[in-house]
N, C-alpha and C positions, 0 to 999 in steps of 0.2 A: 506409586500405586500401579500407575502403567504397568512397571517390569515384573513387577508381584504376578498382576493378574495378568498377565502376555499379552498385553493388548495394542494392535496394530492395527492404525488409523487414528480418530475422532474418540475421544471418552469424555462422556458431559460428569461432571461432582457439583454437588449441591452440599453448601455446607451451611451450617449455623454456628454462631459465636455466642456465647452466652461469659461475660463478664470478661476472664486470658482465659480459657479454655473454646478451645478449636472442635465442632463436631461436624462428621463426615453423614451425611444424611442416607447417601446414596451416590453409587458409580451405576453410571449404565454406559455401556461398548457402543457407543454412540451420538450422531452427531445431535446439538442442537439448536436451538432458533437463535444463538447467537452467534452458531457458524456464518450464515448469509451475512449479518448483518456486517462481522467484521472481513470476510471477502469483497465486501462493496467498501468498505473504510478505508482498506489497505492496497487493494488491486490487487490480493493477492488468491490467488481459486483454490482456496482450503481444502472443499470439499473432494475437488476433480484431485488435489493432489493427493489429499488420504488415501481415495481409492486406490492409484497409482500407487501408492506405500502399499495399501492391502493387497495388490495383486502381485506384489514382489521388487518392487522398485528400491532402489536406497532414498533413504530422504536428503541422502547429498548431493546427490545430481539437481535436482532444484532450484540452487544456489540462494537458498534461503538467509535472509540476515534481517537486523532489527528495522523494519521501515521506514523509514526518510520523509514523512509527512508534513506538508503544506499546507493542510486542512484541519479542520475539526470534526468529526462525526459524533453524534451523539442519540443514543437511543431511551426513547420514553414509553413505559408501559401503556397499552392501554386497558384500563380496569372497567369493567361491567359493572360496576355497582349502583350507576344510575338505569340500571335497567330492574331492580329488582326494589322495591320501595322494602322499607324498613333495615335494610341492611346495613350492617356496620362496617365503615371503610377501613376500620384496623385490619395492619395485616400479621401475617403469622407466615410460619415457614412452607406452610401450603403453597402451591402455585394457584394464584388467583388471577394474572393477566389473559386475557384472553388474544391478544397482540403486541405489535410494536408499533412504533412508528421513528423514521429515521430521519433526523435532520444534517445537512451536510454544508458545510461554507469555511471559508476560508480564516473566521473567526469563531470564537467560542461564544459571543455572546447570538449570534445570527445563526448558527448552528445549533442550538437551542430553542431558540425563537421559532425556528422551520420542524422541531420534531414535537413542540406543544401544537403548534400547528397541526400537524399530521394526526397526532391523537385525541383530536375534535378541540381541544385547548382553546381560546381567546384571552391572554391577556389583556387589562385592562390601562387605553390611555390615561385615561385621568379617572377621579372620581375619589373616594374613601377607603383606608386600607384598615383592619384592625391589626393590632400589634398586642400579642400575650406570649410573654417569654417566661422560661424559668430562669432560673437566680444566674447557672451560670454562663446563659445565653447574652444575659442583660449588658454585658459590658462591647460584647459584640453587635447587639442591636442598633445602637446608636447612628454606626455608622449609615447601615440601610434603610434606617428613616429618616436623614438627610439625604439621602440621595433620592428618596419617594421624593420627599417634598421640594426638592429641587425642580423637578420636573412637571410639578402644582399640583402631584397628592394631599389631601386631607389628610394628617394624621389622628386617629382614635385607638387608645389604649385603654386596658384593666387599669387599676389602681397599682399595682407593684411596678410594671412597664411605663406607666406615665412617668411616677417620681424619676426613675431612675433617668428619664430622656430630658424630663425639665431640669435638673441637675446637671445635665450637660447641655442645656442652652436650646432646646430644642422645641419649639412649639407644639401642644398636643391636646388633645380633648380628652376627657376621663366619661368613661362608659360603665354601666354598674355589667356584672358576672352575671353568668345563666343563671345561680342560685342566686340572685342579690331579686329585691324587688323591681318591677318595674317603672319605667322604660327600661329593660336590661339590652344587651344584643342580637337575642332575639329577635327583639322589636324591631331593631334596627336592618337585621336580617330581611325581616318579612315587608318593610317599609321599603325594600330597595337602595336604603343609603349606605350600603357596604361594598365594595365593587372588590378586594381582595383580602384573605386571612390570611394571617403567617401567628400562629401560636404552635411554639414547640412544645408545650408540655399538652398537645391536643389527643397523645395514646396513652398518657397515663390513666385508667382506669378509676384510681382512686381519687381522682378530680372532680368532684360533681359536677350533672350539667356537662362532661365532657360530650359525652355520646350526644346528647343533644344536639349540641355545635356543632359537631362532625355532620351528622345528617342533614343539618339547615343548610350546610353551606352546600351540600349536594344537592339537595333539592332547588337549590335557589340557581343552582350550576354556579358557585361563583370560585375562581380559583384559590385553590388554600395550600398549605407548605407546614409541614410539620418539624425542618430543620433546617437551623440556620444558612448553611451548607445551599439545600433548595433556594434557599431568603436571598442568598446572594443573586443565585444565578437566575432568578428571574426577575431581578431588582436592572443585571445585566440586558437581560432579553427587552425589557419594558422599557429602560431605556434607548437602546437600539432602534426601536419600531417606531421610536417617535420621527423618525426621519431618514424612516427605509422603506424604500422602492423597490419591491416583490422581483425578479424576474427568472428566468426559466434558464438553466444550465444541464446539461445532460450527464449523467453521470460518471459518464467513460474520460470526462474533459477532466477530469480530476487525477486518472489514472496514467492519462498518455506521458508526461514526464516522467512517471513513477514507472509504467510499464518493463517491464524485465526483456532485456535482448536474450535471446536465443544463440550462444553461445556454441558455435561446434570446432573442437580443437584434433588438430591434425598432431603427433609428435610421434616420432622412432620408437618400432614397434619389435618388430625381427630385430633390426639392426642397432639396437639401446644397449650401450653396456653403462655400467656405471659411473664414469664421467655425463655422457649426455644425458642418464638418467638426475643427476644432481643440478647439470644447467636446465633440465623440462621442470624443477621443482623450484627452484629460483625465478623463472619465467610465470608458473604458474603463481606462485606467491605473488608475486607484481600484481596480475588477472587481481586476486580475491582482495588485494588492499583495495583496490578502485571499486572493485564492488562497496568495503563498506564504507568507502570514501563519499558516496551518492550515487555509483551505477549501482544498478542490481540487471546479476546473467542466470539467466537459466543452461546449465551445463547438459547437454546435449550430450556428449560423449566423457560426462566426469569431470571432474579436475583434479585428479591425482594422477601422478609420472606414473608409468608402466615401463614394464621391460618387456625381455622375450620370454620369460617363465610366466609373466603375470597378469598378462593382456588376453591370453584365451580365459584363464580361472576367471579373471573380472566379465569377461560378456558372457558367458555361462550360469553364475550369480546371478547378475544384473538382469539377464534378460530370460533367464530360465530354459535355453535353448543349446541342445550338442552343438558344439564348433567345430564349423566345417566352413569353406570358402563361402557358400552361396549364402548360410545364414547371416555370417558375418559382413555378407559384401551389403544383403540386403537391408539391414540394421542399420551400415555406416551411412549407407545413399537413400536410408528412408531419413536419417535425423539429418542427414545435409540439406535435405530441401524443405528442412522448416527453419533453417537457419537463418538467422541476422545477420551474424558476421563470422568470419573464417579465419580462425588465428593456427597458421602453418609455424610450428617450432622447428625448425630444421636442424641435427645435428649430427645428422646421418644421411646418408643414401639414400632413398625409400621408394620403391618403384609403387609400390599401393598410394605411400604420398600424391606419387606424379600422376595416381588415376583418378586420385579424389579431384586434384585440382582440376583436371580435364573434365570431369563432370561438372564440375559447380561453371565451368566458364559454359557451357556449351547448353547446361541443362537451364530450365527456366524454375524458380525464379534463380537469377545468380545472386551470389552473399558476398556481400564487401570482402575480400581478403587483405590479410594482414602477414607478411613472411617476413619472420624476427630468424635470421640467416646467420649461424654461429660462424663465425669467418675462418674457423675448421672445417669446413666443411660447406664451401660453398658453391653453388646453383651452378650446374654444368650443362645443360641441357637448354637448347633456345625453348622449349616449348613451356619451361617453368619460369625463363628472364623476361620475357617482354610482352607482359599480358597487358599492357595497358591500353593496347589498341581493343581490345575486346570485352574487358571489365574494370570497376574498381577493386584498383590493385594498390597497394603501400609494402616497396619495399625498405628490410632495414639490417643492416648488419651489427655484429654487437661484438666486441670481446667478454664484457662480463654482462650480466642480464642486466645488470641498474640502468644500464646505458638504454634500456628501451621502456622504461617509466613515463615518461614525458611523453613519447611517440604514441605509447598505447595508451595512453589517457587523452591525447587529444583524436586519433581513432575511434574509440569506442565513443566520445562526445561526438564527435560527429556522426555517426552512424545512431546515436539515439535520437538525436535531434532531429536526422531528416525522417525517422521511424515515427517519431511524433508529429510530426507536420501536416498537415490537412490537406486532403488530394482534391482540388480543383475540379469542377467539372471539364471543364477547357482542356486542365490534366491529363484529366482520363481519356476525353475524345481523341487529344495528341497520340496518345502511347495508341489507342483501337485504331487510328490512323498508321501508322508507324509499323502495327502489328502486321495491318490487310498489305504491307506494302511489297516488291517481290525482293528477295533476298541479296545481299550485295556481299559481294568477297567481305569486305573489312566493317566489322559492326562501330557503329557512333562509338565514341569514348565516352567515361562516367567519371572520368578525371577534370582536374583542372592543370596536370603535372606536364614537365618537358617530354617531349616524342623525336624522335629520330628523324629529321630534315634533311632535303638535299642541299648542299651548300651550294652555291652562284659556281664556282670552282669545280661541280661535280664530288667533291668529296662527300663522307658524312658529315653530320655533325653529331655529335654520341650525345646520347640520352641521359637523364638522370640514372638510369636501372644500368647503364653500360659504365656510367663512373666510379659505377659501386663496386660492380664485377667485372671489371680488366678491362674492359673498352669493348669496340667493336673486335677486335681479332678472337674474343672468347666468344661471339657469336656463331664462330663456324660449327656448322651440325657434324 
C-alpha cells in the first residue's frame, strides 16, 4: 500500500477482520500513538528516522535489522468508560481509548503487571473470581482456575463453567445467571464478594443480562477479561505480584546493550577498481552478519563498496548536495565526529584516507579505529603505522576478508561494551581534570597493546604494529 500510495515515512492502517475476510478501514501518511510506544520498546527512534527518510535519507544507512530483545514491553488501553455512567464497554471498530499505558520488564508476566498498573488497574490478591466461559473456551479454563486457586482464590462459576471444572477435579461454587432469580451475581456484585470476572462470552449481545454484568463490574471498578488469551495473562500478572518488590528502573537501562554504534567506514574511493572493490564487499558482508548476529550499527557513510564512478552519484543522492571538495569534506568530517568506531578498509593508496585518520586522532571526540590492511597494499607512511601512542588503534592485515571475522567481532564487542558502561562521577572529574591540564608532546594511550621500547642494549624493540609491517626499517619517513 505504501508503493501504491508513494508514501515516505510513517503510515498508520486500521483494519477490521470480520470471519477470513481482511478489511482496510483507513490509511493515513502518518505516524501514530503506537509509534512512541514501540521507539521506547526497541531503542529504536522511528520517528526521528522517518523524518530522516522524509527529507531524503536512504533507509539503508540506518542499519536497521530485527531487534535482539531482552525485555518485554507491553501496551494497555486506557478506556474512559468509567467516566461516563451508563455506557456500554463493548467495543467496535471505533477508537474508543483515550491513552496507553506502558509496562516494561524483563519478563512477560511483570511487564504486564506494570502496564495494568499504569492504566489505573489493580489486580486482585486474593479474594473471589467469577468464571463464565463459552463451550469452546471451557476446556481451556481449567487450567487458569487451578492456578486462581493455587494461590487461595475462591472459585465461583455459572452452571455450564462449574460442571465442566468439577469434571476435571476442581473445586467450585455454582452462582445462579443475571436472568436466573436471585441471589444471582448481581447480588454478589453489589455485596462486594466478587473481586475478579473472566466470562468470555461477556460481548455476545444475544446473552441476556449481558449488558448488565458488563456495567456492574464497571461500576464496582472490579477487573474483568473477556478472553481467555486476557484470562491467562493476568492469571500471570496476579501471580507475580504475589511476591514482587516494586522498584524503579529507568528506561534508557534497557536500551544501552541494545543501543546501535555509530558506524563510519573509511574504503578506496578514486583509487577502487574492481578487485579492491569485491575485497570492500566481502569486508563489508562480515560488518552486517555481526550486526544480525546481536550488534546492531548505524552506517554513517553507507555500507555498500563504492568506486570512482559511484561514490560522487551516491553523496549527491544521499545528501541532496552538488559535489564539490568542500561539501564532500564537510559531510565526511561532520559524520566522523558522531562516530563510535572507525573501520579503515585499506586496499589502495588514499591520501583522503590519510586525512580522515589525521582528523579522528587529533580532533575530539576520537572513535576507536579499526585498519583491516589488504596485504597488497600495505601502510607505508609512519603517520598511518603507529597511532597507538595517540588513540585506540587495532591493526590487522588480511589475505582474504574471512581472516578478519573473529577480530572485528571482538572490536565492535568491545567498543559496545565500554559505549554501555556508566560514567562515574570520579570518571568525569578525572577526564575535567586531565582536560584543564597543560598539553604534553605524547598523549596517554587507550590501549592495553605492545609500544615501541628502548632495549637495556640501546636497540629497539619493534612493536606489535612493526611486526605486522616489516619492522622498524619501514618506519623511515
Amino acid at each position: 500500500m505504501a508503493r501504491r500510495l508513494g508514501v515516505i515515512g510513517l503510515m498508520n492502517v486500521q483494519y477490521a477482520i470480520q470471519g477470513e475476510h481482511i478489511y482496510v478501514l483507513e490509511v493515513n501518511p502518518r505516524a501514530s500513538r503506537t509509534v512512541p510506544f514501540v521507539a521506547k520498546a526497541t531503542s529504536v527512534p522511528v520517528a526521528k528516522i522517518a523524518a530522516r527518510v522524509m527529507a531524503g535519507e536512504p533507509l539503508a544507512r540506518f542499519g536497521l535489522s530485527e531487534p535482539r530483545l531482552e525485555h518485554v514491553a507491553v501496551k494497555e488501553a486506557v478506556l474512559p468508560f468509567a467516566r461516563f455512567p451508563g455506557s456500554d464497554v463493548i467495543l467496535g471498530p471505533e477508537m474508543k481509548s483515550t491513552g496507553e499505558s506502558m509496562g516494561i520488564d524483563r519478563d512477560f508476566a511483570t511487564a504486564y503487571l506494570k502496564a495494568q498498573l499504569g492504566a489505573g488497574l489493580r489486580l486482585p490478591r486474593s479474594g473471589s473470581v467469577l468464571l463464565s466461559v463459552r463451550d469452546a473456551d471451557k476446556p481451556g479454563i481449567v487450567d487458569v482456575a487451578r492456578r486462581l486457586a493455587r494461590v487461595g482464590f475462591r472459585l465461583l462459576a455459572t452452571n455450564g463453567t462449574a460442571a465442566c471444572l468439577r469434571r476435571a477435579g476442581v473445586t467450585v461454587s455454582t452462582v445462579a445467571k443475571v436472568e436466573e432469580a436471585p441471589p444471582n451475581v448481581l447480588h454478589l456484585f453489589d455485596q462486594g464478594e466478587i473481586q475478579l470476572l473472566i466470562d468470555t462470552a461477556l460481548w455476545a449481545d444475544e446473552i441476556e443480562g449481558g449488558r448488565r454484568l458488563r456495567l456492574r463490574a464497571l461500576q464496582r471498578r472490579i477487573p474483568y477479561c473477556s478472553r481467555l488469551s486476557i484470562a491467562r495473562a493476568m492469571v500471570d500478572a496476579i501471580e507475580r505480584q504475589q511476591d514482587w518488590e516494586p522498584n524503579v528502573r529507568p528506561l534508557q537501562s534497557y536500551a544501552q546493550q541494545h543501543a546501535p554504534l555509530k558506524l563510519f567506514i573509511r574504503q578506496p574511493l578514486t583509487q577502487s577498481g574492481d578487485e579492491s572493490k569485491t575485497i570492500v564487499e566481502a569486508v563489508l558482508r562480515i560488518v552486517q552478519d555481526i550486526g544480525r548476529d546481536g550488534g546492531r550499527f548505524e552506517y554513517l557513510t553507507g555500507n555498500t563498496p563504492l568506486s570512482d564512478q559511484t561514490f560522487r552519484e551516491n553523496f549527491e543522492q544521499s545528501q541532496g548536495l552538488p559535489f564539490n571538495p568542500a561539501n564532500f569534506r564537510r559531510y565526511r568530517l561532520g559524520q566522523l565526529r558522531r562516530a563510535d568506531a572507525f573501520l579503515y578498509v585499506r586496499t589502495a593508496m588514499s591520501e583522503s584516507g590519510a586525512f580522515e585518520v589525521s582528523y579522528n586522532v587529533f580532533a575530539e571526540p576520537r572513535a576507536p579505529m579499526f585498519f583491516a590492511v589488504w596485504k597488497h597494499a600495505p601502510i607505508e607512511t609512519t603517520l598511518l603505522r603507529e597511532l597507538e601512542e595517540v588513540c585506540d588503534v587495532t591493526y590487522r592485515e588480511f589475505e582474504e576478508p574471512e581472516e578478519l571475522r573473529g577480530d572485528l567481532e571482538c572490536f565492535f564487542h568491545r567498543i559496545a561494551k565500554a559505549a554501555a558502561a556508566p560514567i562515574s562521577p570520579a570518571a568525569r572529574q578525572n577526564w575535567q581534570t586531565e582536560a584543564e591540564r597543560p598539553k604534553r608532546n605524547s598523549l596517554p594511550r587507550h590501549d592495553r597493546g605492545p609500544r615501541i621500547n628502548k632495549a637495556s642494549n640501546g636497540s629497539v624493540t619493534p612493536s606489535a604494529t612493526e611486526r605486522a609491517f616489516g619492522g622498524p626499517a619501514a618506519f623511515q619517513t
